[in-house]
C-alpha positions in Angstrom: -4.3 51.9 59.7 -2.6 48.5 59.1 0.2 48.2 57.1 0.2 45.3 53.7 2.9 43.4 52.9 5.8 44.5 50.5 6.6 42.6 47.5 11.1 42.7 48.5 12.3 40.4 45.6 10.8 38.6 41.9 12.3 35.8 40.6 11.6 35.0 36.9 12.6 31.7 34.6 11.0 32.4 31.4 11.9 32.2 27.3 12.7 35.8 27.6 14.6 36.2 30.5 15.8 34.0 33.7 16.1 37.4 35.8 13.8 39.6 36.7 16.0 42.7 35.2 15.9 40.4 32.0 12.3 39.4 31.9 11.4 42.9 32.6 13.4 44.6 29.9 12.4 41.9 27.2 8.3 42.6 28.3 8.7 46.7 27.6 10.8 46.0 24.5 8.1 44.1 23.5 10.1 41.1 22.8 8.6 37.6 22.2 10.2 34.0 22.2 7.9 32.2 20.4 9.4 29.8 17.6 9.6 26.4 15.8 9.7 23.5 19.2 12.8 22.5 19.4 12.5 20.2 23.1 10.5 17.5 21.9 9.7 15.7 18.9 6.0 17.8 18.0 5.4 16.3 14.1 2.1 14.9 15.3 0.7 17.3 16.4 -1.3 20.3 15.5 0.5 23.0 17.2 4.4 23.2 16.4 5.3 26.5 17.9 5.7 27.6 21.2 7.7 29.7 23.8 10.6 27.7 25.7 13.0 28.2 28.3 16.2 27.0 26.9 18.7 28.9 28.2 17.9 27.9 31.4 20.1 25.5 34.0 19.8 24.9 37.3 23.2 24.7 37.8 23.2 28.4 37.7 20.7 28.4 40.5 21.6 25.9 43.3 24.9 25.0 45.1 23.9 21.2 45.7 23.1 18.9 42.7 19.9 17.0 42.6 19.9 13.2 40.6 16.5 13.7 39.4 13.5 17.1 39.6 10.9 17.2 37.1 11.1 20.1 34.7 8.3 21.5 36.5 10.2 21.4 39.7 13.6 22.7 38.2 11.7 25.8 36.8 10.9 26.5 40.6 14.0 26.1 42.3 15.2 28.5 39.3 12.3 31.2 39.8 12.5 30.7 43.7 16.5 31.2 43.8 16.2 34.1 41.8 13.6 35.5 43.7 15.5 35.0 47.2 18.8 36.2 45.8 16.6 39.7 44.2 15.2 40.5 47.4 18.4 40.2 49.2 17.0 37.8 52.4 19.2 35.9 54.1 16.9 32.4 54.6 19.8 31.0 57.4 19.7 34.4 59.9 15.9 34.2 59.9 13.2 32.1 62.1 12.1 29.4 59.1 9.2 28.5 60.9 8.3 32.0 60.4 8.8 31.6 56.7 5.7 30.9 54.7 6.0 29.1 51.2 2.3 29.1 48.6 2.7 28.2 45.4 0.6 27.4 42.5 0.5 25.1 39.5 -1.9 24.1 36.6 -0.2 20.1 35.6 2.4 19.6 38.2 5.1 16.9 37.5 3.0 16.1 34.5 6.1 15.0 32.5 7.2 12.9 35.6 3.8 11.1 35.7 4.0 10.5 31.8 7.4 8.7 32.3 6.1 6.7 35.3 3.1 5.1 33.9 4.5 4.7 30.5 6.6 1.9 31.7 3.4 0.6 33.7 1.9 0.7 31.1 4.3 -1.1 28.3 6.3 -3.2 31.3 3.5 -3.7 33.7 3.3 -2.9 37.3 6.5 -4.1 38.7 8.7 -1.9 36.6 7.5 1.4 37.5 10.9 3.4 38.2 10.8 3.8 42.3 12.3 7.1 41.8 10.2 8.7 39.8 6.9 8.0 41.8 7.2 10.4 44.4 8.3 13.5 42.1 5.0 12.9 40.5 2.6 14.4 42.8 1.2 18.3 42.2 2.8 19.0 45.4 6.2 17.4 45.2 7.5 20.8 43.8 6.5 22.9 47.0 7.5 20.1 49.0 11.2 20.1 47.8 11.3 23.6 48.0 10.8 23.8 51.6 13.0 20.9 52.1 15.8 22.5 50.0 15.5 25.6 52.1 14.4 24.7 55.0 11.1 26.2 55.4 9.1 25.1 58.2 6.2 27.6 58.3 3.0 27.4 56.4 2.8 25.9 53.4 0.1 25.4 50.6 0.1 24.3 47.2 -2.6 25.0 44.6 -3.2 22.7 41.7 -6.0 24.9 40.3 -5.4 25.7 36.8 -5.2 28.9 35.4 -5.0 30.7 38.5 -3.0 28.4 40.5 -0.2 31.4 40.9 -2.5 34.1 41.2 -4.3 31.9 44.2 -1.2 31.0 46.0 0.2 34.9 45.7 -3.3 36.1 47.5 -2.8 33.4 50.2 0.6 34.6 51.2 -0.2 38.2 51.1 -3.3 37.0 53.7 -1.0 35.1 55.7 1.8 38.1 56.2 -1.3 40.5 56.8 -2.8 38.0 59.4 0.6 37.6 61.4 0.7 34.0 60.9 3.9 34.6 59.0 6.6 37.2 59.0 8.0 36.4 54.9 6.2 34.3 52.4 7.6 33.2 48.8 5.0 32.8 46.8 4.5 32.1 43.0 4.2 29.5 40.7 5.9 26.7 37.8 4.4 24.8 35.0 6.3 23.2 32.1 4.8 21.3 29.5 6.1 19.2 26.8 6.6 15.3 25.9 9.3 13.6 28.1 
């Protein structure tokens, strides 16, 4: 009988916890971090509470400093970080092309995008910020990440909704199971809000 892959390591950034120890204590104590929004302005609209992760830096996550990630993307190094650092890999001693990276989203660099066009929009054409166009793709997030670490296996990113995470956790499972990888990190950001 053929073995399954292992889950080795979870990495969590969330209102309740930016560990997985953390995150896991805070869901069986039944805790909840739901209150008034605090990130963004939110009088006009409907809904004005929500769960946010403020506690959260990516200082605390990676040893070089980046001039610019979407929120989205920042959320992923953090959750990615984490995860690598739980499972206790060492990403320079391995084969990186043997290193498999899925991961999943429902909006992307939505709050990138916003901030793009909104100058389009008010300025006109020529005074779309350069630097923000190419962090606002669905797949700029799994694209840095392999950049950042090196990652030169397979990798996939799924932009479909809901299940985005769920897709990209099945499709690295497969991909251990079928040989075509030996690790995969897999998992999934999304952060919403006005930028």
């Amino acid at each position: 009988m053929k073995n399954g892959p292992i889950i080795s390591g979870a990495g969590v950034v969330s209102p309740i916890g930016n560990t997985f120890p953390d995150y896991s204590d805070a869901i069986f104590a039944g805790d909840s971090a739901i209150m008034e929004i605090s990130s963004f302005d939110h009088s006009g609209y409907d809904a004005h509470l929500a769960a946010e992760a403020l506690d959260f830096d990516l200082k605390d996550f990676l040893k070089t400093p980046k001039n610019y990630l979407d929120r989205n993307t920042a959320l992923a190094f953090g959750a990615m970080c984490s995860a690598i650092q739980h499972s206790g890999l060492d990403l320079e001693a391995l084969d990186k092309s043997r290193v498999a990276l899925a991961w999943g989203t429902d909006l992307g660099s939505a709050n990138t995008m916003n901030l793009f066009y909104a100058d389009i929009q008010t300025k006109g054409p020529r005074f779309g910020k350069p630097i923000l166009f190419p962090h606002a793709y669905s797949n700029t997030t799994i694209s840095l990440l392999s950049i950042e670490f090196k990652i030169s296996g397979p990798h996939i990113n799924f932009a479909s909704g809901a299940c985005a995470s769920s897709q990209a956790i099945a499709f690295a499972a497969e991909l251990v199971e079928n040989g075509e990888a030996d690790i995969a990190i897999a998992g999934g950001s999304e952060a919403f809000g006005e930028t």
